[in-house]
N, C-alpha and C positions, 0 to 999 in steps of 0.2 A: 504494500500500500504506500509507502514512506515513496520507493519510483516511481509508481505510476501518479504519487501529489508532486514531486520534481519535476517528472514530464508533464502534465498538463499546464504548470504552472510557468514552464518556459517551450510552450509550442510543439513539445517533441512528442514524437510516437516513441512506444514498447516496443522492443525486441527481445523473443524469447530464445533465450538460449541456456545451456548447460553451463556450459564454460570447459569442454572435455579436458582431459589430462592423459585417460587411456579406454581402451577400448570396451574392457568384461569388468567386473568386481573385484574380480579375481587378480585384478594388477594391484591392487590399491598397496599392498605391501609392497612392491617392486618401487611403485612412484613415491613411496614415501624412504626406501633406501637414495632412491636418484635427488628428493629432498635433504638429506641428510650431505651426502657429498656436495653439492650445490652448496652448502651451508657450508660446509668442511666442520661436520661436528658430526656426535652419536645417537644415536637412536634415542637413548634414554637422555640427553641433554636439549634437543631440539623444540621440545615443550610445543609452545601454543603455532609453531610454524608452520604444524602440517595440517594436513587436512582433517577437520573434524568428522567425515565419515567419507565411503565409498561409492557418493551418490555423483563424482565425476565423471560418469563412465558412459558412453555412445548409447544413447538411447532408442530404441524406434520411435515414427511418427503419431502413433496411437497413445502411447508412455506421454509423449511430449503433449499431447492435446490434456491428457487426463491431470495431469501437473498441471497445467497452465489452466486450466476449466476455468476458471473466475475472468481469466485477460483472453478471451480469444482476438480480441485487437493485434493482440503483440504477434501471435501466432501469426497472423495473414498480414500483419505486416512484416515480419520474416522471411515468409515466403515472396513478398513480391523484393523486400531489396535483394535476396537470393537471383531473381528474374535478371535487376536489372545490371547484373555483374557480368558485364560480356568481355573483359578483358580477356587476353591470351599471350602468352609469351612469344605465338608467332608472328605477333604484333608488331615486335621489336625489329628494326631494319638494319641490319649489320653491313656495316662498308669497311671493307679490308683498304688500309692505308695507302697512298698512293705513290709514297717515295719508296726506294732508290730510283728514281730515272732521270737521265740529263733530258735539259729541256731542248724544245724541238724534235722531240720522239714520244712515241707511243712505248707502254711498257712491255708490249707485245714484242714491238719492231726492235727496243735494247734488249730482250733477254733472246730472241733469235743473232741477233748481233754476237753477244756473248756465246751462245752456243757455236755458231758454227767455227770462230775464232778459238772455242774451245777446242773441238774437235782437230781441226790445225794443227793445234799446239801436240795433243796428246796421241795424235795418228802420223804427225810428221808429212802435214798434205799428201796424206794415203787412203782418204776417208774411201770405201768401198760403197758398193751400190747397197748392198744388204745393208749395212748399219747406216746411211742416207735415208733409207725409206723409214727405219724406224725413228730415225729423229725429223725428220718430217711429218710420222703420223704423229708423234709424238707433241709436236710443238703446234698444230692442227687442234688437236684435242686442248691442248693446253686455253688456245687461243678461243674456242668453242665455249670452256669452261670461266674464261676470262682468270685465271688463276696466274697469269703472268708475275703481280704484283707480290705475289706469294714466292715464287721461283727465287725474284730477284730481293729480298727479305733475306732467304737463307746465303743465299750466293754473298749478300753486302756482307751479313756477318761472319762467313769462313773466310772472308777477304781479311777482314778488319784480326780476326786471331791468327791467321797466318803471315800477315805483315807484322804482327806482334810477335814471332814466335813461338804459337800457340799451336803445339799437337791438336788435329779435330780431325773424324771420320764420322762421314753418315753412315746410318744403319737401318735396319727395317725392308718396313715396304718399300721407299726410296731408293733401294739400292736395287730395286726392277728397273728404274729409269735409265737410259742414256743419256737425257740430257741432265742428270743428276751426274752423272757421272762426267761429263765432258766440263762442266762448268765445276769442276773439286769436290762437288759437296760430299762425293762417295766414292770409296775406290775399289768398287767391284766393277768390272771392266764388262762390258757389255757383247764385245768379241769371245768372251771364255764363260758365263754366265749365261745360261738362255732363259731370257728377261718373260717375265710375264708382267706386262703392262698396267694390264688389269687388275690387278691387286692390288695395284695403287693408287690408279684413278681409273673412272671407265664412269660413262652418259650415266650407266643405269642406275651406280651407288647414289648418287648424289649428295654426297658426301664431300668434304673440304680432304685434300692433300693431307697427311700429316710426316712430316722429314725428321726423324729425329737425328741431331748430330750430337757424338759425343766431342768434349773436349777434356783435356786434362784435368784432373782434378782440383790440383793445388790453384790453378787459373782459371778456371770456372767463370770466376768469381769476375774478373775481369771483362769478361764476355759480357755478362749481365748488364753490370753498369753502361756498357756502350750501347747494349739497347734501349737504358733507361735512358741517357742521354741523346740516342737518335731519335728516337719520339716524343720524349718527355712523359712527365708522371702522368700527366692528367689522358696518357692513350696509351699507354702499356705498364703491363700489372702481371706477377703472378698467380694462376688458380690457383684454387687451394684443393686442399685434400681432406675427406672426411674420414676422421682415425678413430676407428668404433674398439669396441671393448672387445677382449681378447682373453682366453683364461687364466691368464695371470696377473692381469690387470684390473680384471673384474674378481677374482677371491682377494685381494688386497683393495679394493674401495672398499666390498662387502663387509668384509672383516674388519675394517674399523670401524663401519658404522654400526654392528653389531659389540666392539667393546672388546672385540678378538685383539688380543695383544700382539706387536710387532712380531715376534719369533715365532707363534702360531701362525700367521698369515705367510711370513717368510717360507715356514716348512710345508706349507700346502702347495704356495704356489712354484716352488721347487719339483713336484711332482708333476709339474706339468713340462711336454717337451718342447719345444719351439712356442713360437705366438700363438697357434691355432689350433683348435681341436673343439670336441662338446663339453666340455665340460671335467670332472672327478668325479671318478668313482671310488667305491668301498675299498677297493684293496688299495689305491692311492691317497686314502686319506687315513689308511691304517703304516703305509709306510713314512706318510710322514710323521707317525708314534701319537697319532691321533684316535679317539672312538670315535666311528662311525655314525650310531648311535644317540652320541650325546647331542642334545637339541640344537646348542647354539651353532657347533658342529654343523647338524643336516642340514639349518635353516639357512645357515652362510652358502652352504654348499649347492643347496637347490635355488636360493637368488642369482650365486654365480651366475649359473648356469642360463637363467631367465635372461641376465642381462648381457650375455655375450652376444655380439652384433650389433646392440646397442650403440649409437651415433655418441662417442667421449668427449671427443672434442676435437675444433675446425685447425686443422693445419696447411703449410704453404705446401705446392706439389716439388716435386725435386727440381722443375726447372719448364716448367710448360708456359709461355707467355702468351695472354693475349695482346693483339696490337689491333687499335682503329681508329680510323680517321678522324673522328669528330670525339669528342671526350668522352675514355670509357664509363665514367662517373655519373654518365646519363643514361646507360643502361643500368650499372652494378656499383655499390657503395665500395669503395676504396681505401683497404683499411696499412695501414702500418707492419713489417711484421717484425717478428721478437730484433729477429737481428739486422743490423744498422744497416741504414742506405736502403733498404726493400721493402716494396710494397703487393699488397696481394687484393685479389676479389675474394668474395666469397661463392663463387660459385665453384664447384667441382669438374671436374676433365667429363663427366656424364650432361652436367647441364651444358657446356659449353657446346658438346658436341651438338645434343638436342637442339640448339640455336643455331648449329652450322655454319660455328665462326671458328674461323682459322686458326690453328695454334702453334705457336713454334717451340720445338722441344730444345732444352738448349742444356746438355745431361751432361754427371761426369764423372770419367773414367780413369781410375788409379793406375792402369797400366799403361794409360798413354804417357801420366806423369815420369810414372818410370823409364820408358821410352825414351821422352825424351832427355832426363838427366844422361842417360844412357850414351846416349850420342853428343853430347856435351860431354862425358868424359871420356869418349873416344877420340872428340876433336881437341882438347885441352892436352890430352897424354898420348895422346899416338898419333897425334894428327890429320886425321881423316876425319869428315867431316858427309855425317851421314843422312837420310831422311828414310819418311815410309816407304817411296815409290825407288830409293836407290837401294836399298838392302839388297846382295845379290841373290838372286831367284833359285829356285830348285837346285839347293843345295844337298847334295845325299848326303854328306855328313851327317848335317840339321835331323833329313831324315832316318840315319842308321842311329841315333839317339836317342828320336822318339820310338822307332821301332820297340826298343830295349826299357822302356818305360822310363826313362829317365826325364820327368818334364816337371819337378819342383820346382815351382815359381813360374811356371809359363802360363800364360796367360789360358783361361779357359778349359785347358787338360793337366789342371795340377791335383782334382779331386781325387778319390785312391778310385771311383767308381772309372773315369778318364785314365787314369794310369792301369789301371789294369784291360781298360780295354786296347791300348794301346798297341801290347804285343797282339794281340790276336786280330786287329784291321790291318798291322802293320801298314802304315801311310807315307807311300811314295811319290806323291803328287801333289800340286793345289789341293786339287778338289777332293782327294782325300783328306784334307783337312777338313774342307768343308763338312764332307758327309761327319768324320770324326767329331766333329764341334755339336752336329745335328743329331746323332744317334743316342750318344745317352742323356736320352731327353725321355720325359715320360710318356708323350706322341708314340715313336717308336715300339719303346717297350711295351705300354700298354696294347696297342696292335700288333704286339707279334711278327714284328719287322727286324728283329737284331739276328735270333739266327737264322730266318734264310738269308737276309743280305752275306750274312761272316758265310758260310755253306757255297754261297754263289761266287764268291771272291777266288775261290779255290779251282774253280771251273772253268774248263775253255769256255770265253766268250762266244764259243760261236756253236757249243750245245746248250744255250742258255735259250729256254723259251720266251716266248712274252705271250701273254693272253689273248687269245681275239675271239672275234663271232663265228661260229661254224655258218661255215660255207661262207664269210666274209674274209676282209681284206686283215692277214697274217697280221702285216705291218700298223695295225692302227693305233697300238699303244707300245708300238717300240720306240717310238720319238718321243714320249713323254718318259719312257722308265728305261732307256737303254743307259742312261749316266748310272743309275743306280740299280744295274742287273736286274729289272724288270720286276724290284720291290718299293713299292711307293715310302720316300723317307722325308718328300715334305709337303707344307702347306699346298704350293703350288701345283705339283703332281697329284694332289689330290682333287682340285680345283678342273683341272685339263683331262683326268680320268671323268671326270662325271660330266663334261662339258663332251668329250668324244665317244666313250663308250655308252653312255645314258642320254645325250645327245639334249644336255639342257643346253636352256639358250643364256644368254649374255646375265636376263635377270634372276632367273632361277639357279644361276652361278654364283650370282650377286647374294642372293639369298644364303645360300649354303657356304659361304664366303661369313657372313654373320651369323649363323648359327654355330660355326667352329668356331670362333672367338667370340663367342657368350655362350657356350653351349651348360656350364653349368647355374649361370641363374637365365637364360631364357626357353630351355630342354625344347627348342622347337627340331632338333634332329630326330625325332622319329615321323617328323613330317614329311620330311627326303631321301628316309629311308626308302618305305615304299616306291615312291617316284622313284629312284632310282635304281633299285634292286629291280622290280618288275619290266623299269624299261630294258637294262640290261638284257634277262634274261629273255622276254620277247625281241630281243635282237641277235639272239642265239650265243649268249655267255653261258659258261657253265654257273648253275644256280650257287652252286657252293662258292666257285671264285667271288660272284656277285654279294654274295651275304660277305662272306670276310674280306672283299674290298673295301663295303661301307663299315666294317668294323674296326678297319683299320681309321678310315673319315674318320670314327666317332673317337676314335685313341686320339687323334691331331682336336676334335674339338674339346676335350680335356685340357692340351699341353701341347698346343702344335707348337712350331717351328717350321718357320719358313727358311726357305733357301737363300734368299735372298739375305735376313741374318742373319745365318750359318756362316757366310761368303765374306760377309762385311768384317765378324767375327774371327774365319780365317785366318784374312792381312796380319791379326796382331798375334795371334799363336805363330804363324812363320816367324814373323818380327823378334818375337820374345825368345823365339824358340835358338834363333840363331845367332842372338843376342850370348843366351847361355851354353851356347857351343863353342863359340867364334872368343867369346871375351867374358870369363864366367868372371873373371875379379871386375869388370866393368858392373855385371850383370847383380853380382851379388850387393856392390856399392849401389845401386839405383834401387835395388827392392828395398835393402834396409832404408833409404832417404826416402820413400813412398807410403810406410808405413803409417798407418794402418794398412792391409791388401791382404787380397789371396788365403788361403787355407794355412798357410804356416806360420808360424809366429819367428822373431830373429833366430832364436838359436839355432831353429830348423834351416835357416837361409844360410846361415855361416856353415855351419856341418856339412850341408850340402855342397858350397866351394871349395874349404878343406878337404873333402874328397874330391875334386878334380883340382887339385892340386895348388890351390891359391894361398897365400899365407894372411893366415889375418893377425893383427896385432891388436893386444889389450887400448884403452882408453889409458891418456897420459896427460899428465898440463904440460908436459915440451915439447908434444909433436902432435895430437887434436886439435881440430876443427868444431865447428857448430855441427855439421853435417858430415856424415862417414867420407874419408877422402880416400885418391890413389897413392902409395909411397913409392920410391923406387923398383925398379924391374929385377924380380927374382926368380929368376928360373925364366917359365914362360911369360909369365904374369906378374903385373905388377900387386904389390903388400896391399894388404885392403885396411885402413886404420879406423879402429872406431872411434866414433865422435862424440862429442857431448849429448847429443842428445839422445842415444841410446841411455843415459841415466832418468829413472824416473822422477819425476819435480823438479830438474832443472832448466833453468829458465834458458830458451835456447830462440834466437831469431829463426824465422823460417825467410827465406829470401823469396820463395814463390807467393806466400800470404803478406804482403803489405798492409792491410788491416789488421795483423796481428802483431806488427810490430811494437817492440817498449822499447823506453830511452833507459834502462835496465839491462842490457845486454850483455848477462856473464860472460858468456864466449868470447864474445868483443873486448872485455875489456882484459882477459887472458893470451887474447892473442897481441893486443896492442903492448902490454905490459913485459910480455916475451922478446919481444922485438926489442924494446927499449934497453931492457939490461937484462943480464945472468940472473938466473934465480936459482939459489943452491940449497935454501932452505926451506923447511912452508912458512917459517915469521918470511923471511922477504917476499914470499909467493903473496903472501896477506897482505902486506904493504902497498907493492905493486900494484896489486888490481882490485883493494881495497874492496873485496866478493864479501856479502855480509856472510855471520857464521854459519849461516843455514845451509849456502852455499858451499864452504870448506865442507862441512859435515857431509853431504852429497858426494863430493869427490874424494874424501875419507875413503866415504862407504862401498865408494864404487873402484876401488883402488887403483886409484889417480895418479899415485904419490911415486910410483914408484923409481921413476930416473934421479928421482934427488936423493934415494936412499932410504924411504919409508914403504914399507908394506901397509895391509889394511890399518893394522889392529896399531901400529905406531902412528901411524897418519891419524888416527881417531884419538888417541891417546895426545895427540901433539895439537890436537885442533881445542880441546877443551882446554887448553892452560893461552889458547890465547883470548883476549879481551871480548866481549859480549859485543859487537858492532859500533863499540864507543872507544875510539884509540888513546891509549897512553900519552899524556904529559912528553912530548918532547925530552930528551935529555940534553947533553951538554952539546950534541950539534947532530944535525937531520935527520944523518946515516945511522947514529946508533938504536940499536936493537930494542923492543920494547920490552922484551924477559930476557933477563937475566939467565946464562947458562946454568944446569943441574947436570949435577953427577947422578944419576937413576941407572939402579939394576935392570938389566935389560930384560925385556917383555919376551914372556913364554910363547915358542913358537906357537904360529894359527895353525891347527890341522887343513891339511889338503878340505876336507871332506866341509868343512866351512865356512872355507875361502868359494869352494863350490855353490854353497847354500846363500852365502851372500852375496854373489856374483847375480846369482837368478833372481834375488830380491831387488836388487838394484837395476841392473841394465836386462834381466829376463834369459842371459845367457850365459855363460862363462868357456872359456877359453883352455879353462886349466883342468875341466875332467869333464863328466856326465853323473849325476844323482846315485844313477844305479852302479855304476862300479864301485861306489863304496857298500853299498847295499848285496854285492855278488857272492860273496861268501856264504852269507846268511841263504840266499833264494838256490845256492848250488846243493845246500844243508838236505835242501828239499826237493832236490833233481826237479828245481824249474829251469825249463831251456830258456836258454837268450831267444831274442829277436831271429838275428840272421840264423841261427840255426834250423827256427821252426819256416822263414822265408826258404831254407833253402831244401826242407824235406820234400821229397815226393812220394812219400805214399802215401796214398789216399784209403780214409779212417784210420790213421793210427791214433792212438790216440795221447793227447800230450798236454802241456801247463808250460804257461809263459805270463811273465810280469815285465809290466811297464809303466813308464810316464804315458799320461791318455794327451798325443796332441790334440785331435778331429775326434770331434761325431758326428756323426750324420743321419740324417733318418728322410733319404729324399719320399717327397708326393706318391713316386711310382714304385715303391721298395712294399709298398701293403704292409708298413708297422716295423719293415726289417732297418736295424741299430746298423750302421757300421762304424767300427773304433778302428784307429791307427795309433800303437802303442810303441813306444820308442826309449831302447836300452843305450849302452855302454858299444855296441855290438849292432845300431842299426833300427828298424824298424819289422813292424808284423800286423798282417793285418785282419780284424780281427768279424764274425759275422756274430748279430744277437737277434734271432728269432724272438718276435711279436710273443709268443709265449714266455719265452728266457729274460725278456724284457719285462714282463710283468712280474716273474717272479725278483727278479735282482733290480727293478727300476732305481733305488736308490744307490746301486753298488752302481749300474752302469752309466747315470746321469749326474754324481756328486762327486767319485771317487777323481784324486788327482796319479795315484800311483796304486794298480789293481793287477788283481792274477786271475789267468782266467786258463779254467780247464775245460777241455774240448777236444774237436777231432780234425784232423787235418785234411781239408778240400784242397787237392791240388789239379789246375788245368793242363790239356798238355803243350799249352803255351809258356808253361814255367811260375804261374799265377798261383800264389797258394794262399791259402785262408785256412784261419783256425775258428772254425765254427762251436760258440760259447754254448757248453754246457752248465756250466757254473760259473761266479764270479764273486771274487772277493774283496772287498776294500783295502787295502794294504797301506793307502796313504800315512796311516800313525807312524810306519815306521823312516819316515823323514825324519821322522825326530832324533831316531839316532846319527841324522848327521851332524845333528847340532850341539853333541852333548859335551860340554864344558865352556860355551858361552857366556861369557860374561853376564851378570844381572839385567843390564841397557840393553843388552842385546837377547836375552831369551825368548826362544822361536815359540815352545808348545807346552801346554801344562803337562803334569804329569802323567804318567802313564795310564792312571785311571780313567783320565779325561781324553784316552789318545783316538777315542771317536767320534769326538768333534768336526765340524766339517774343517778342512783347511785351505779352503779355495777362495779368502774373501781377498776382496781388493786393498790395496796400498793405502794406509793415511799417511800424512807426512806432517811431521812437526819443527817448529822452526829454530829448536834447540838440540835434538839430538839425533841418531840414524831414525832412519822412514819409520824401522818397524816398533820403535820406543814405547810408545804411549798405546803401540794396538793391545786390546785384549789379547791374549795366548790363542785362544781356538781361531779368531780372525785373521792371524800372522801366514801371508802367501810364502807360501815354502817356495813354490814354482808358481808363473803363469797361467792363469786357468788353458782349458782347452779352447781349440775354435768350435763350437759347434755350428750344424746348418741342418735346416731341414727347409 
């Protein structure tokens, strides 16, 4: 009554409404957890905030009249302002910007200019008639589609980072194109690639272009601002991305809004493996030392689970730009984002598309950074001066390396899943790479594509069938599957199988072109199934080939993989790959400078050089850099020195991040300070470069010290007697010293075994041993084999026990649940299989443990590929501990024995008086770097 005396008394009509919040009764507990975090408070603290009952909720039109009985005004006036809401978002007129073009040209007429000028440059005025017609139809369609303006967008900005030198390669659908390729933006060559056009643009999609080009990593960032500055804020913006709840981020809101304390919520969401899944169950919430049972327990547990997929909150995409002519701020609000210099919309890569505006991806890529350092210290120390397209080609070396599995660190076949496939595609060509980079993909696997392709490699090419139509033409799918012995391995060959043998037209290709790339949230492929299958087989296919052809379709719309990325992909495994052949101390110096990257963490990068024979040397203050450098030539190869910033918290410039620069630069001022005078002590080391104590203590810990005469444990001992970052009162003139000499009994040697322990605490590696050789006695006690021994057994089921450091886990999409670990001793590596079964039984041994034993039976291929398939598994990590045992108080790793199953995989804190691990609790103290996990 109280609104309908407001509304009358100032003109206005009733409107009836709920005011919904969710849709059944049944949420009301769900929307009152999503209250609670909103709040950022607890259940039992939130008081009068939430809602006093569960009458929020989607009602029918009969419900609504019976409510409102008394107001039917309000009701029909509901409905007619309902009526008069004719807006729609296809409303909105989107105009793709109009520059780069010089004036007195059309954007048409400069990017055919550009193009055939490209073509010139990269054919050597050789362009033939075949690739003519296709950059003719090419640029036809282009001109049809009026997408000119778009061309010349990506072309300005690979301009603008390669006069900067800035690594960048297109990738994707784009790298079908020619005229992508003749104008830089991709280096998939269109002479060696048989381009399917259509998958990138074609009349029927109607759809905008999309080009995505990677750039280096470290320089990304660079790229961005030039776009920001070519069109200005108020016409290019990044989309955002909407980051929904995931199960482990949804049992940690839960859990504290239920009053679940931090270490209970920690142990749950520990049981969970990668970001994604349904949810916990009973036996995962019993290994986290949990009841099931207990209420607060199931009730956390069964919220989770409600709110996984739930919209968390709005973030920037990695690098998708919109750009438009007139200010994008009149279609989409334009917000700021966390970090400096960038701004975003809020609309997502789904809505943008839905509106049919143009987006340019503008991504980036840690192996280019690598790359490039790469070739910078091949031109700096050997002088030769390289790029992508100069690298020399079909090298068999490169290739008799990958053959042998050896591809640590190379880009894209460094997973153990890639390396073990490795020997058995053995890859002698390009496009062997190609298909390599394509097959272990879950595409493939899931369609039952890996072993007839390996099966078919073996066979004369010319008893290799290919499918046709009885009593039709032999040859109709040998032009589509003759590259890949007459087994479909990508998007594209899927696309031209059901376009020739089923005999769809351009849109019903178009169709099933989006149904593979949405096929699990829009399931419209069982709609082309039939069409297709039926056409086939009324055109005389065998029924069976025709059912698991489209079964293979449906493996690609899971997890395709296009040819056209495979290819792009390709370029940088040759690259890397000959990189680590040709110049491993080169190779090895670019991955550590690149890190974060790749599957392996430093120690594994360095072991891997040191076995092809590179010398690497400790971290020093008289002969480090900020960044790992080259030292003189030993042997083949020049010394690989480690740098500063291999230590963890010390403050190191990065030369490719200029945003992250500080006028604080330890390096800097150790190397200026070296330069200037001798330094023979660490008081003068202190002096000189006047590093506060936090600083000394770091290079203490990381044993810095040692050309002046000091090991760890003296260098730490020597850093605490000088001054707190406040220098001593001068004495009687400049030079003299600010402590006074002591005669001290000299310091009890440091054991090997933790100088080992604090090497891997500090810089994550050490030089002077491996974990497990002090450990060897103990696990020999127990006839567990080493690594390389169980790599090198061949018989298959024996059965056997090996212990290791856990670098990788993995648990790829197309594995159905299957763990794979790579465990690494004294002695090498072993690798190791955990069935979906054995994973439930041990999930806390094979998802938490840092040093584990595991017994099992040995699969070995007759490729030389062996695996130790886990039968049991053991946690073994407590006994780090005995590497550390006579440690000083400041420096003690792990409580006592009692307590030696605690986790020990937590991260670093650093304090600003004494070594990193000082002030951590005991069970938190990282013995070793965790693992890399992937799924």
């Amino acid at each position: 009554m109280r609104l309908q005396t407001i509304a009358t008394n100032a003109g206005l009509a009733l409107l009836a409404t709920n005011d919904v919040l969710y849709h059944h009764p049944a949420r009301r507990p769900l929307q009152d957890v999503l209250s609670c975090i909103r709040e950022k408070t607890a259940i039992d603290a939130i008081g009068r905030k939430l809602e006093a009952n569960a009458e929020r909720h989607l009602k029918p039109a009969q419900e609504m009249i019976r409510l409102f009985h008394n107001f039917p005004d309000a009701i029909a006036q509901t409905l007619r302002f309902a009526e008069r809401i004719s807006f729609s978002l296809d409303q909105l007129k989107y105009q793709y910007p109009n520059e780069p073009v010089p004036s007195g040209k059309t954007a048409q007429r400069h990017l055919e200019d550009l193009t055939w000028a490209g073509a010139r440059h990269y054919f050597k005025d050789q362009v033939d008639d075949a690739l003519r017609v296709t950059l003719e139809k090419e640029l036809a369609l282009i001109a049809e589609l009026d997408y000119a303006h778009y061309f010349l967008t990506v072309h300005d900005i690979v301009v603008f980072a390669r006069n900067k030198g800035i690594l960048c390669q297109g990738r994707g659908s784009a790298a079908n194109s020619a005229v992508c390729y003749v104008l830089g933006i991709t280096a998939v060559n269109p002479t060696e690639i048989d381009l399917l056009f259509e998958r990138f643009i074609s009349k029927e999609r109607l759809e905008p272009p999309d080009i995505d080009v990677d750039f280096e990593h470290s320089r990304r960032e660079e790229v961005m601002q030039y776009v920001y500055a070519r069109y200005g804020r108020h016409r290019a913006a990044i989309i955002a991305t909407v980051i929904h709840y995931r199960p482990r981020s949804a049992i940690r809101d839960v859990g504290k809004v239920l009053g679940l304390t931090e270490d209970v919520t920690a142990a749950l969401a520990d049981t969970v493996w990668g970001s994604w899944g349904k949810g916990l169950n009973d036996m995962q919430v019993k290994q986290a030392g949990l009841d099931p049972s207990n209420p607060t327990v199931s009730l956390a547990v069964t919220l989770a689970t409600e709110l996984i997929g739930f919209p968390r909150h709005l973030s920037q995409h990695v690098g998708g730009f919109v750009l438009t002519q007139d200010r994008l701020d009149s279609f989409v609000p334009i917000g700021n984002a966390a970090m400096a210099a960038r701004t975003f919309i809020e609309w997502d890569k789904d809505d943008v598309d839905t509106l049919k505006m143009m987006k340019v991806d503008i991504l980036a890529l840690g192996m280019l950074s690598c790359i490039r350092k790469c070739f910078d210290l091949i031109a700096d120390h050997k002088g030769i001066r390289y790029g992508l397209v100069t690298v020399p080609r079909e090298d068999q070396k490169v290739y008799d390396m990958l053959c042998r599995g050896e591809s640590l660190g190379v880009f894209q076949v460094e997973s153990r899943a890639q390396m073990n496939m490795l020997p058995r595609l053995k890859p002698r060509t390009f496009y062997d790479l190609v298909i390599q980079v394509a097959i272990v993909r879950p595409g493939p696997i899931q369609g039952n594509m890996v072993h007839p392709y390996l099966k078919r490699r073996k066979m004369d090419p010319e008893k290799i069938d290919y499918p046709y139509p009885k009593g039709g033409d032999q040859a109709e799918l040998k032009g589509v599957l003759y590259k890949t012995l007459g087994v479909p391995l990508f998007q594209e060959q899927a696309m031209r199988i059901a376009m020739k043998a089923a005999e769809f037209t351009s849109e019903e290709a178009n169709g099933l072109r989006r149904a593979m790339a949405t096929f699990r949230n829009v399931g419209t492929m069982p709609l082309f199934e039939e069409r297709m299958v039926s056409r086939m087989i009324a055109r005389g296919y065998d029924p069976t080939f025709a059912k698991t052809c489209f079964d293979q379709i449906k493996g690609f719309g899971s997890y395709g993989f296009p040819e056209s990325h495979a290819a792009s992909f390709a370029q940088l495994v040759y690259v890397s790959s000959w990189l680590k052949h040709h110049h491993p101390d080169v190779f090895c110096c670019g991955l550590l400078n690149s890190q974060p990257m790749g599957f392996y963490a430093p120690a594994q990068i360095v072991r891997d050089a040191r076995d092809n024979r590179v010398i690497v040397r400790d971290i020093d203050i008289s002969f480090s850099h900020g960044d790992n450098m080259l030292e003189e030539k030993t042997g083949d190869y020049h010394a690989v020195r480690l740098g500063f910033r291999q230590i963890d918290g010390f403050r190191v410039r990065d030369l490719d991040r200029p945003q992250s620069w500080s006028d604080d630069d330890w390096c800097q001022r150790i190397v200026v300070a070296r330069e200037r005078c001798a330094i023979t002590t660490l008081e003068d080391f202190a002096r000189a470069t006047k590093l506060p104590k936090r600083a000394l203590v770091l290079l203490a810990d990381a044993d810095a010290f040692r050309s002046i005469g000091l090991d760890r444990r003296g260098a730490l001992w020597a850093v605490r007697r000088l001054p707190d970052d406040v220098p001593l009162p001068l004495f009687e003139s400049a030079d003299a010293r600010e402590l006074s000499d002591e005669s001290a009994e000299p310091l009890p040697q440091m054991p090997a075994a933790e100088h080992v322990v604090a090497d891997y605490q500090t810089i994550r590696l050490s030089l002077k041993g491996h974990p497990m050789q002090f450990l060897r006695r103990l696990f020999d006690a127990e006839r567990v084999m080493t690594c390389k021994r169980v790599s090198d057994t061949r018989s298959n089921g024996r059965r056997a026990s090996c212990a290791g450091v856990v670098l990788v886990r993995q648990r790829p999409g197309s594995a159905k649940g299957v763990v794979f670990m790579t465990l690494e001793d004294e002695t090498g590596i072993a690798n190791v299989v955990v069935w979906p079964s054995i994973l439930e039984q041990f999930r806390k041994e094979v998802m938490g443990a840092r040093l584990i034993l595991v017994e099992g039976t040995i699969q070995a291929s007759e490729e030389g590929v062996v695996h130790l398939v886990a039968s049991r598994l053991v946690d073994r990590s407590f006994e780090l501990n005995d590497l550390s045992e006579g440690l000083s108080p400041e420096r003690s790793l792990l409580p006592d024995k009692a307590n030696r199953d605690e986790p020990l995989n937590g991260d670093r804190r650093d304090h600003p008086d004494a070594p990193a691990q000082q002030i951590r609790h005991p069970r938190d103290v990282r013995i070793l770097p965790r693992s890399r996990d992937f799924h």
